[in-house]
mmCIF file as Biopython writes it, N, C-alpha, C and O atoms, coordinates in Angstrom:
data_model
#
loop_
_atom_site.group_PDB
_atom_site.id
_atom_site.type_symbol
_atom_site.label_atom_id
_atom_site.label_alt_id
_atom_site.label_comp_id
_atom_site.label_asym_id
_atom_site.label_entity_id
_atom_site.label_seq_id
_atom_site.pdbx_PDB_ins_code
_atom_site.Cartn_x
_atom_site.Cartn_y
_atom_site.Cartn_z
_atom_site.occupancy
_atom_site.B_iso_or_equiv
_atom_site.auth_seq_id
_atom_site.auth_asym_id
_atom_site.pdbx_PDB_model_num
ATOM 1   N N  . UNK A ? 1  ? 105.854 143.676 102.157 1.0 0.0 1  A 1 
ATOM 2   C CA . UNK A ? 1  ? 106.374 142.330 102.044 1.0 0.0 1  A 1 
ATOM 3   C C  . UNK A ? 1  ? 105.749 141.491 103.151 1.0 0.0 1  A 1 
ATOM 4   O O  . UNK A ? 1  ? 105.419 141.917 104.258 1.0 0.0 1  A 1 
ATOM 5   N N  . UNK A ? 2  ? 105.660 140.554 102.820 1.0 0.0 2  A 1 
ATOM 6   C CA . UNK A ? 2  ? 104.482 139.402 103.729 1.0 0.0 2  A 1 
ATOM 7   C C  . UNK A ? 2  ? 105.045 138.475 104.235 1.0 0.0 2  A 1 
ATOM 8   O O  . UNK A ? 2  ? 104.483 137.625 104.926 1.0 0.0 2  A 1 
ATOM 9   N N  . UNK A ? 3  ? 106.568 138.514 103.887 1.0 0.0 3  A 1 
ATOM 10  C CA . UNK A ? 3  ? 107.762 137.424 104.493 1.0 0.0 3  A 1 
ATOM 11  C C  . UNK A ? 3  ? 108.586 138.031 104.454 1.0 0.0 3  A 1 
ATOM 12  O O  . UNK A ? 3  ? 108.752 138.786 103.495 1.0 0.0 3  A 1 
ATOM 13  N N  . UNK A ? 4  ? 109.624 137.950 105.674 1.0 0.0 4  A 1 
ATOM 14  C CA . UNK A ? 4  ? 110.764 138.654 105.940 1.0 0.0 4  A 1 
ATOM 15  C C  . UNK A ? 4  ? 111.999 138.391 104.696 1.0 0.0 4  A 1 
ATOM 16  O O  . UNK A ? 4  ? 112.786 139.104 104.073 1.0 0.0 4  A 1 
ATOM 17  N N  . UNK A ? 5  ? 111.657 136.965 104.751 1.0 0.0 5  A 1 
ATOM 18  C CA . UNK A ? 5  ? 113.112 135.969 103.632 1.0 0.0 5  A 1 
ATOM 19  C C  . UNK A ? 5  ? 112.379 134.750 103.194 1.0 0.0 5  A 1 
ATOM 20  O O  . UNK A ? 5  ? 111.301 134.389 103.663 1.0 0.0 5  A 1 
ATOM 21  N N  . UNK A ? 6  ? 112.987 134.199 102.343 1.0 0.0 6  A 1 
ATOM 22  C CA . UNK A ? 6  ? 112.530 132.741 101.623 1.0 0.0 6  A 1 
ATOM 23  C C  . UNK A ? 6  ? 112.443 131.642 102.824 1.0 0.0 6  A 1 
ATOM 24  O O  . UNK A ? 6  ? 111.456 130.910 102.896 1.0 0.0 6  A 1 
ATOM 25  N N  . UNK A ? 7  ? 113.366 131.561 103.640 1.0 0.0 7  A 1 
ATOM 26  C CA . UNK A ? 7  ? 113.212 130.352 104.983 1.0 0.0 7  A 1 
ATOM 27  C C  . UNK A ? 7  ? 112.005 130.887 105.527 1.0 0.0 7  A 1 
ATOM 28  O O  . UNK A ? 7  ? 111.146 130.019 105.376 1.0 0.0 7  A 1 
ATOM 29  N N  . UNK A ? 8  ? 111.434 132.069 106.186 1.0 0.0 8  A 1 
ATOM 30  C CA . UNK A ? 8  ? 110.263 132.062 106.574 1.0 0.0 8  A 1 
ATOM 31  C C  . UNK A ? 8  ? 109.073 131.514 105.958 1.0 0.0 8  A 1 
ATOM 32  O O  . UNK A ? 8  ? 108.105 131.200 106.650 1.0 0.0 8  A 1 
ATOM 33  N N  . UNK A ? 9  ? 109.086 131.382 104.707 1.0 0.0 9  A 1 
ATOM 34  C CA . UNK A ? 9  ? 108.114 130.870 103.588 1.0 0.0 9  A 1 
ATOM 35  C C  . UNK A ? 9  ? 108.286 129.483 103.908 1.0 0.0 9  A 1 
ATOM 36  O O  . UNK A ? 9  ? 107.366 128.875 104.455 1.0 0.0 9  A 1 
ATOM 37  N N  . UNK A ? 10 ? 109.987 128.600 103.462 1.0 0.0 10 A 1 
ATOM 38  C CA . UNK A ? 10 ? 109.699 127.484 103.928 1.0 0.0 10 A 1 
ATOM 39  C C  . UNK A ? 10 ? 109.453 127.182 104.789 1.0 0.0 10 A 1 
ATOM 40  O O  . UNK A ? 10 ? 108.634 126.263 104.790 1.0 0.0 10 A 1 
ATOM 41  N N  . UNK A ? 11 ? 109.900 127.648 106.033 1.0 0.0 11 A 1 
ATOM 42  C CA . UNK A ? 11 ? 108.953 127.091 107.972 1.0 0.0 11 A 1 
ATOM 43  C C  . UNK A ? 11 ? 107.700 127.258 108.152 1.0 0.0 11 A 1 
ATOM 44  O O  . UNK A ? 11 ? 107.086 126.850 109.139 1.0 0.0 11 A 1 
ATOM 45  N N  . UNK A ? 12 ? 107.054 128.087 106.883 1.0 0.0 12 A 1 
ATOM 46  C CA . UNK A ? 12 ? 105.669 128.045 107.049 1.0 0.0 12 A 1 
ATOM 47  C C  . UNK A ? 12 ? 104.688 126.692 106.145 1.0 0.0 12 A 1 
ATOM 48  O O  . UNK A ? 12 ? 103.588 126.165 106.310 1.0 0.0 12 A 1 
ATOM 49  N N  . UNK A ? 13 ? 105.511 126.591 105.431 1.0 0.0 13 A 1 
ATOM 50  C CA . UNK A ? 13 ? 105.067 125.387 104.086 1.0 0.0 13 A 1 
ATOM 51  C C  . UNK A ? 13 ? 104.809 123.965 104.699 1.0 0.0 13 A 1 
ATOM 52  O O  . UNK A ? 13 ? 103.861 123.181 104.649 1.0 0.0 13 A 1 
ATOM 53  N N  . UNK A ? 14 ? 106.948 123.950 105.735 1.0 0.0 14 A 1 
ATOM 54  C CA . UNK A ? 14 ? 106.531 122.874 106.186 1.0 0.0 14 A 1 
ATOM 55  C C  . UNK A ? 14 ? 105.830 121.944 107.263 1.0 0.0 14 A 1 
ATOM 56  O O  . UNK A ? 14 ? 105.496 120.767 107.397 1.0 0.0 14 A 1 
ATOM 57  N N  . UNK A ? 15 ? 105.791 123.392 108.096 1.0 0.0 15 A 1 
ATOM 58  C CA . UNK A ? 15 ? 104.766 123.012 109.197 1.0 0.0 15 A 1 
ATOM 59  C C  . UNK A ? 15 ? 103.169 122.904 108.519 1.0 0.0 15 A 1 
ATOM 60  O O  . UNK A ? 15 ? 102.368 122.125 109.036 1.0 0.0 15 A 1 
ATOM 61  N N  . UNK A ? 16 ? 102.917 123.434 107.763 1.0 0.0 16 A 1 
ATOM 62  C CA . UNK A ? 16 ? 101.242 123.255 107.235 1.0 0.0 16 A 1 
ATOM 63  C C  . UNK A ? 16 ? 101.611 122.139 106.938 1.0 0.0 16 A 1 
ATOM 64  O O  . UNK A ? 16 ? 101.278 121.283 107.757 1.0 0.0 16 A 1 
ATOM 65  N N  . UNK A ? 17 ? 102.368 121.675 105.791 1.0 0.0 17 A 1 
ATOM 66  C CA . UNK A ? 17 ? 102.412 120.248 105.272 1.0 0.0 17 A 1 
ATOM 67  C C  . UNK A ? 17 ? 102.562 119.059 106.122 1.0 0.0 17 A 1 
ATOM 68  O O  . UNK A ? 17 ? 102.021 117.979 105.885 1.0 0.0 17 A 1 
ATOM 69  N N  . UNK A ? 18 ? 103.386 119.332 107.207 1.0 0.0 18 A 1 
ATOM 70  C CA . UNK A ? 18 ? 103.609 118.100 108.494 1.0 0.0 18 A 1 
ATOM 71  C C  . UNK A ? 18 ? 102.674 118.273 109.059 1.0 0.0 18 A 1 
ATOM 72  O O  . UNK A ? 18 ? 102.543 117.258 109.744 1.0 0.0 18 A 1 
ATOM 73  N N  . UNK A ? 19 ? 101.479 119.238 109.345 1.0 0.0 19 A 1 
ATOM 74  C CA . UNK A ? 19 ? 100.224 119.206 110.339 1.0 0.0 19 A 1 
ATOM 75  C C  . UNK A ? 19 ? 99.187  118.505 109.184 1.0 0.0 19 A 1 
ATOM 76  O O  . UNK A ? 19 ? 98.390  117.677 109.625 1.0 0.0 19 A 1 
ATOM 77  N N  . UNK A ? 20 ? 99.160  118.843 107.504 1.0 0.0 20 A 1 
ATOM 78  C CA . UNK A ? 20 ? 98.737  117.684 106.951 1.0 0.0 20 A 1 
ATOM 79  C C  . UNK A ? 20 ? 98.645  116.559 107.180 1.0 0.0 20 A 1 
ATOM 80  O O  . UNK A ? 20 ? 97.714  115.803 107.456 1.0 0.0 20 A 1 
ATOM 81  N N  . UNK A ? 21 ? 100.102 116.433 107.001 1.0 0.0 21 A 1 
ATOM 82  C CA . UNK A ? 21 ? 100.479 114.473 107.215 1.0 0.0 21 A 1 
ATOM 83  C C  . UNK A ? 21 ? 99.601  113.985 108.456 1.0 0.0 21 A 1 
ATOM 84  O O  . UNK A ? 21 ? 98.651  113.202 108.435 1.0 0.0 21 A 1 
ATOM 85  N N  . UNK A ? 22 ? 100.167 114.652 109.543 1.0 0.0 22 A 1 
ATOM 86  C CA . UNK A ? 22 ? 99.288  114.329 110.907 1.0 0.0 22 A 1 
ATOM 87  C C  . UNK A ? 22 ? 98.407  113.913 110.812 1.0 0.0 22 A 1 
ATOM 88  O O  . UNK A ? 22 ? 98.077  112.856 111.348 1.0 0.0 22 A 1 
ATOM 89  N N  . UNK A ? 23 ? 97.508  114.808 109.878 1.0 0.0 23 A 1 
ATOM 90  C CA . UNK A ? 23 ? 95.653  114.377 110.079 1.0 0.0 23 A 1 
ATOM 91  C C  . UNK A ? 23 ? 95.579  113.163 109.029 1.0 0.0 23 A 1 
ATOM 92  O O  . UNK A ? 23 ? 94.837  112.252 109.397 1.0 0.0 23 A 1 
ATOM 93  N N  . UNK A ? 24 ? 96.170  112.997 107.870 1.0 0.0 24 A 1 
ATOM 94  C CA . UNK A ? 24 ? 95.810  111.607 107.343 1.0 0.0 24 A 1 
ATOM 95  C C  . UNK A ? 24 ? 96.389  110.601 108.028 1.0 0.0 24 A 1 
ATOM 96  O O  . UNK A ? 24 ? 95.591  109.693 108.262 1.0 0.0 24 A 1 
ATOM 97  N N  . UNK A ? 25 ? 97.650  110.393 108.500 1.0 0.0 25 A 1 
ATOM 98  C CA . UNK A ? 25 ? 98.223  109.279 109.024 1.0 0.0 25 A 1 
ATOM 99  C C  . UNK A ? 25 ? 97.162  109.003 110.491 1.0 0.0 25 A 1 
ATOM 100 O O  . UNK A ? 25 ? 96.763  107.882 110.809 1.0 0.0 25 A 1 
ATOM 101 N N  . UNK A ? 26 ? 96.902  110.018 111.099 1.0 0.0 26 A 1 
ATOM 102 C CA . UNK A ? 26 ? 96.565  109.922 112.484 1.0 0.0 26 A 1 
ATOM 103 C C  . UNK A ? 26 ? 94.973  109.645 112.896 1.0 0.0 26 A 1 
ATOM 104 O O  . UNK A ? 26 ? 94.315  109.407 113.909 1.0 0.0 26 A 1 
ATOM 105 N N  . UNK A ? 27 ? 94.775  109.830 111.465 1.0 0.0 27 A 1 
ATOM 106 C CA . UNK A ? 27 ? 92.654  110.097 111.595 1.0 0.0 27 A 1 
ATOM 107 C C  . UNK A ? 27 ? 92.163  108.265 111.574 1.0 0.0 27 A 1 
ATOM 108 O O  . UNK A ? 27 ? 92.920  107.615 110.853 1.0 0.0 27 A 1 
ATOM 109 N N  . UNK A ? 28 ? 91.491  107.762 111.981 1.0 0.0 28 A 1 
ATOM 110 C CA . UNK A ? 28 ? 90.882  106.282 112.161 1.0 0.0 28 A 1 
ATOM 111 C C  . UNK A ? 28 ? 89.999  106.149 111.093 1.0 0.0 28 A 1 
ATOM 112 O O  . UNK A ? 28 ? 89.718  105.088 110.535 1.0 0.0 28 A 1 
ATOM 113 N N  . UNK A ? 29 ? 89.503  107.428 110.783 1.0 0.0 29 A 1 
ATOM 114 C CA . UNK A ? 29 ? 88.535  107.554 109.559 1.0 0.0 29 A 1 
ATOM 115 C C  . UNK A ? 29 ? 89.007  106.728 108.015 1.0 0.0 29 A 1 
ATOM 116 O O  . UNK A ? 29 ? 89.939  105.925 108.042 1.0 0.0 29 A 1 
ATOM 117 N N  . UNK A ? 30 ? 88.330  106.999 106.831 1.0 0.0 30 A 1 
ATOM 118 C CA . UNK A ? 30 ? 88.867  106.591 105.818 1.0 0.0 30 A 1 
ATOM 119 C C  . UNK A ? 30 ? 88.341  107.521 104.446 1.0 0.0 30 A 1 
ATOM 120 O O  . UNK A ? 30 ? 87.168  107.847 104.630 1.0 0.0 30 A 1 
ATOM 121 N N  . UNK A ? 31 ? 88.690  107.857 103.587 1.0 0.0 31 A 1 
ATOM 122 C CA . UNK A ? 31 ? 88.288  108.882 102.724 1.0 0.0 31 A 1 
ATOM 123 C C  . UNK A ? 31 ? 87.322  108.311 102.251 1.0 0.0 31 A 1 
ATOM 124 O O  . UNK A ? 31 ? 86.190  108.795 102.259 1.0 0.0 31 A 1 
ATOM 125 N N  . UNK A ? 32 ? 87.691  106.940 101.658 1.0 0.0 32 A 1 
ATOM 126 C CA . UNK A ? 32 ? 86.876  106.410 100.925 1.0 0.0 32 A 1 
ATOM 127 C C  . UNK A ? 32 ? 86.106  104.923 101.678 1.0 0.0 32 A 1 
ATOM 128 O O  . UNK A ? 32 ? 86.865  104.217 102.342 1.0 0.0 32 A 1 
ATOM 129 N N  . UNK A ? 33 ? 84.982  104.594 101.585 1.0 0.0 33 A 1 
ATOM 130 C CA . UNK A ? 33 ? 84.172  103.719 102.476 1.0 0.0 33 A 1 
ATOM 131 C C  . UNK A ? 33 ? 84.374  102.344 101.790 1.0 0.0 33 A 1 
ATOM 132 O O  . UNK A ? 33 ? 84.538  102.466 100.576 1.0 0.0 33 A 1 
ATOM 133 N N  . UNK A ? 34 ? 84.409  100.977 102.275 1.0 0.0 34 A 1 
ATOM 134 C CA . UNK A ? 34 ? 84.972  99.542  101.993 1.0 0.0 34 A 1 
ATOM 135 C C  . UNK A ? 34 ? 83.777  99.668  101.213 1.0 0.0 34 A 1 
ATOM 136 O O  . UNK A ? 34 ? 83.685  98.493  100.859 1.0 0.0 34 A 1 
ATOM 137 N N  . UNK A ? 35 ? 82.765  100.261 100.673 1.0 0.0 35 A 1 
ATOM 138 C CA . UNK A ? 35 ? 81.336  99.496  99.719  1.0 0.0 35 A 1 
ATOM 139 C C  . UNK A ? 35 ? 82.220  100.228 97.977  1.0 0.0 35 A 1 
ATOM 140 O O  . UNK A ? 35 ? 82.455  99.689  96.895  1.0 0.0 35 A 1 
ATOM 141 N N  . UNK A ? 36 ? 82.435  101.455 98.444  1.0 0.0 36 A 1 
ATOM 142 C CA . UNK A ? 36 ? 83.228  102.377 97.388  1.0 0.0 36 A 1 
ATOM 143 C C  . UNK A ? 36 ? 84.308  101.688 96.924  1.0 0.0 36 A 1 
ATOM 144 O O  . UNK A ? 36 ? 84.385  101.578 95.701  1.0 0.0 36 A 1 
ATOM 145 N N  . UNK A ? 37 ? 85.165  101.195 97.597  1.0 0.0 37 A 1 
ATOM 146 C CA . UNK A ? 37 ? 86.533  100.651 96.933  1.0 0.0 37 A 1 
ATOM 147 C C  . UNK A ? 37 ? 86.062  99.132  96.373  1.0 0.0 37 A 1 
ATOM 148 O O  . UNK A ? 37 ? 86.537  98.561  95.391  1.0 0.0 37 A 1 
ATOM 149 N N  . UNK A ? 38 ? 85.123  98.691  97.160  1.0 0.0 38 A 1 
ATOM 150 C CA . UNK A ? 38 ? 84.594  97.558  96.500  1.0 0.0 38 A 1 
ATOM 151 C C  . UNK A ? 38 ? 84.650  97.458  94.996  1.0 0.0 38 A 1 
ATOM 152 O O  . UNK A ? 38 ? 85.256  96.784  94.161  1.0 0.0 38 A 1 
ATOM 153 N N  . UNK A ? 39 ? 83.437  98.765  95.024  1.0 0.0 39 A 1 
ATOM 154 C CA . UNK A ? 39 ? 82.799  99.051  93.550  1.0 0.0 39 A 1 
ATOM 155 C C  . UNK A ? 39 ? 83.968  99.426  92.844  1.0 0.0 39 A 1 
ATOM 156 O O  . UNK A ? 39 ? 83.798  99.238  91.639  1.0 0.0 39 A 1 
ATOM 157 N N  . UNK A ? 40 ? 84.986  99.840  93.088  1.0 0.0 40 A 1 
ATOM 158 C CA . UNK A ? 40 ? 86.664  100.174 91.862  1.0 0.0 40 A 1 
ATOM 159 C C  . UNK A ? 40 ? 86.858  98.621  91.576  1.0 0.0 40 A 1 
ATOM 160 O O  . UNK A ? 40 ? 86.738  98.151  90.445  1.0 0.0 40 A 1 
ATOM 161 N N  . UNK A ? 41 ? 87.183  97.830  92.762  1.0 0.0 41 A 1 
ATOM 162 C CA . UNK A ? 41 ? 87.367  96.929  92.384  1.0 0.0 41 A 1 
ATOM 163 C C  . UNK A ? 41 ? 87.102  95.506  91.648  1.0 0.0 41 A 1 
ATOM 164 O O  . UNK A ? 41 ? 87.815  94.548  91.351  1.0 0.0 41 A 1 
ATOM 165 N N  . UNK A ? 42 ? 85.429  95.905  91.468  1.0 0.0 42 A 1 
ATOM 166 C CA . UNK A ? 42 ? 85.039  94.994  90.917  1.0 0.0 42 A 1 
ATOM 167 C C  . UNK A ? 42 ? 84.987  94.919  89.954  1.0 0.0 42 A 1 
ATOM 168 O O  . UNK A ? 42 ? 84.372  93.916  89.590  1.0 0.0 42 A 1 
ATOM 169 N N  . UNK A ? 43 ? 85.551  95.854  88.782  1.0 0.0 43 A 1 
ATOM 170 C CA . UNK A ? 43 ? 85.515  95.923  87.280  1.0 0.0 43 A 1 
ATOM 171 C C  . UNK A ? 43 ? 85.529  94.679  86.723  1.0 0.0 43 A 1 
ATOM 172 O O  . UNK A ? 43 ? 85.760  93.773  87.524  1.0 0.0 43 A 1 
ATOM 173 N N  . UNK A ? 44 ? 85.336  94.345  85.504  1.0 0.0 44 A 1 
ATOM 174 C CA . UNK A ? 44 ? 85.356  92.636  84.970  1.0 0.0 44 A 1 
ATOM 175 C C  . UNK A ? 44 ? 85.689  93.310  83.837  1.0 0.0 44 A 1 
ATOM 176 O O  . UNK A ? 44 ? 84.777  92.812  83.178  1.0 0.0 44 A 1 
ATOM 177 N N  . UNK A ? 45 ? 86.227  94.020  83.065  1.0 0.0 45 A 1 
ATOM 178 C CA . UNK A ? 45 ? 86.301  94.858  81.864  1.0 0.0 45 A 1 
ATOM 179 C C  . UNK A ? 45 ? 87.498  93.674  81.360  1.0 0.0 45 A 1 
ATOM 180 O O  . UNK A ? 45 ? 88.152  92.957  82.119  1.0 0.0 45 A 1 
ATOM 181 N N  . UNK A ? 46 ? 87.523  93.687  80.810  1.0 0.0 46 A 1 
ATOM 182 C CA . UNK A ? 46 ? 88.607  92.354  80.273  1.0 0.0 46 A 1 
ATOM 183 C C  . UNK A ? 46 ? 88.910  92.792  78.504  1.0 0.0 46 A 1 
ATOM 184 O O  . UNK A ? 46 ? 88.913  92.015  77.550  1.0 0.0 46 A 1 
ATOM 185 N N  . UNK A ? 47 ? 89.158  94.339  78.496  1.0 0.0 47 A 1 
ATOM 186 C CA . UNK A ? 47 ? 89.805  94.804  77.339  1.0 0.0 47 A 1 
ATOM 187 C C  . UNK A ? 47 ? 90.750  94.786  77.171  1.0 0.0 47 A 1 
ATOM 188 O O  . UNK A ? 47 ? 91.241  95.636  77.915  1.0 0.0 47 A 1 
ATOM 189 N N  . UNK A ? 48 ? 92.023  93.996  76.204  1.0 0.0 48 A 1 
ATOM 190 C CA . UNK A ? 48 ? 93.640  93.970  76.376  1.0 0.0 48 A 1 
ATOM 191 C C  . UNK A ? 48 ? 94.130  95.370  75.347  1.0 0.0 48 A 1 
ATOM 192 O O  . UNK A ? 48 ? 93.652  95.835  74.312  1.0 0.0 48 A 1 
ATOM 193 N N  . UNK A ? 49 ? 94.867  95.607  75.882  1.0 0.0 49 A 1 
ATOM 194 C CA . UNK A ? 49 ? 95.624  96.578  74.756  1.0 0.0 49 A 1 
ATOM 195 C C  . UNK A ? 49 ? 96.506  96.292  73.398  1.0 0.0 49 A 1 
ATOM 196 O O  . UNK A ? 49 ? 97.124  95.238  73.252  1.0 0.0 49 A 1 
ATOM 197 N N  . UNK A ? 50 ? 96.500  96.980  72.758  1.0 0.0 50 A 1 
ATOM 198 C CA . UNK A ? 50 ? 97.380  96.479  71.657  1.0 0.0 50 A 1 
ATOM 199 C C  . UNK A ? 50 ? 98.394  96.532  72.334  1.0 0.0 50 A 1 
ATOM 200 O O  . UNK A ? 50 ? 98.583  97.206  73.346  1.0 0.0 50 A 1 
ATOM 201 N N  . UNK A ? 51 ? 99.348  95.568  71.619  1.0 0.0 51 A 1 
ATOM 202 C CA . UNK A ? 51 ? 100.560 95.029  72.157  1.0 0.0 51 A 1 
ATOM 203 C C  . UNK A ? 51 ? 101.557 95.715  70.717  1.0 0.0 51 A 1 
ATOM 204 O O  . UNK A ? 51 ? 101.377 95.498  69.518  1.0 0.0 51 A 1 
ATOM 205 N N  . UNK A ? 52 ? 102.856 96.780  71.537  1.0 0.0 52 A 1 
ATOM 206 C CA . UNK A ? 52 ? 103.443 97.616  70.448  1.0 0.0 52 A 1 
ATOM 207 C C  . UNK A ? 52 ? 104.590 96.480  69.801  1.0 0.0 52 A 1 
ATOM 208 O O  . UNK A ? 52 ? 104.349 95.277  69.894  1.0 0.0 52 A 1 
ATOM 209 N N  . UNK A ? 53 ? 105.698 96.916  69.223  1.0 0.0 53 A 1 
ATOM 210 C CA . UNK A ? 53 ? 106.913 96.931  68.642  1.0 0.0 53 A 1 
ATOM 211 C C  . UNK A ? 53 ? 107.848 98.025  68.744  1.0 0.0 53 A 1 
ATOM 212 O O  . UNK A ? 53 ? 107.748 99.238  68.557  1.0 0.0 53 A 1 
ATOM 213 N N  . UNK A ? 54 ? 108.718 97.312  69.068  1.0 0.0 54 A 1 
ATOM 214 C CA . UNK A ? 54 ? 109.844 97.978  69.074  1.0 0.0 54 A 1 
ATOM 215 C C  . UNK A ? 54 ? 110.763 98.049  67.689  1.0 0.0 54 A 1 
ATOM 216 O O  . UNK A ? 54 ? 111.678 97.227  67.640  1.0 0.0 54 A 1 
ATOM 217 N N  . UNK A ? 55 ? 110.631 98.818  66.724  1.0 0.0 55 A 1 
ATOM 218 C CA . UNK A ? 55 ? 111.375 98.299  65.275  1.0 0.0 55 A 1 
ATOM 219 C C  . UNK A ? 55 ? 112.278 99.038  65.220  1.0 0.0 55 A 1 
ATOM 220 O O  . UNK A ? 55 ? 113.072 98.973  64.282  1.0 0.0 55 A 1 
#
């Protein structure tokens, strides 16, 4: 057995997951670069959807 009990599993989950958080909240960096989000944002696609009913 590789864990004593189920709480050892969670104190291990949530410390990996809170040392996660750390590095995105805490990093100056950015995943994605201002030329990249640019390019999402510049779509001009101007396709509407059909519009349903409710009957």
């Amino acid at each position: 057995m590789v864990f004593p009990n189920p709480d050892a599993v969670l104190r291990l989950a949530t410390a990996a997951f809170a040392e996660l958080h750390d590095g995105w909240t805490l990093s100056p960096g950015r995943c994605l670069s201002e030329e990249s989000m640019a390019a999402v944002y510049t779509n001009t696609d101007t396709t509407t959807l059909p519009t349903t009913t409710n009957d």
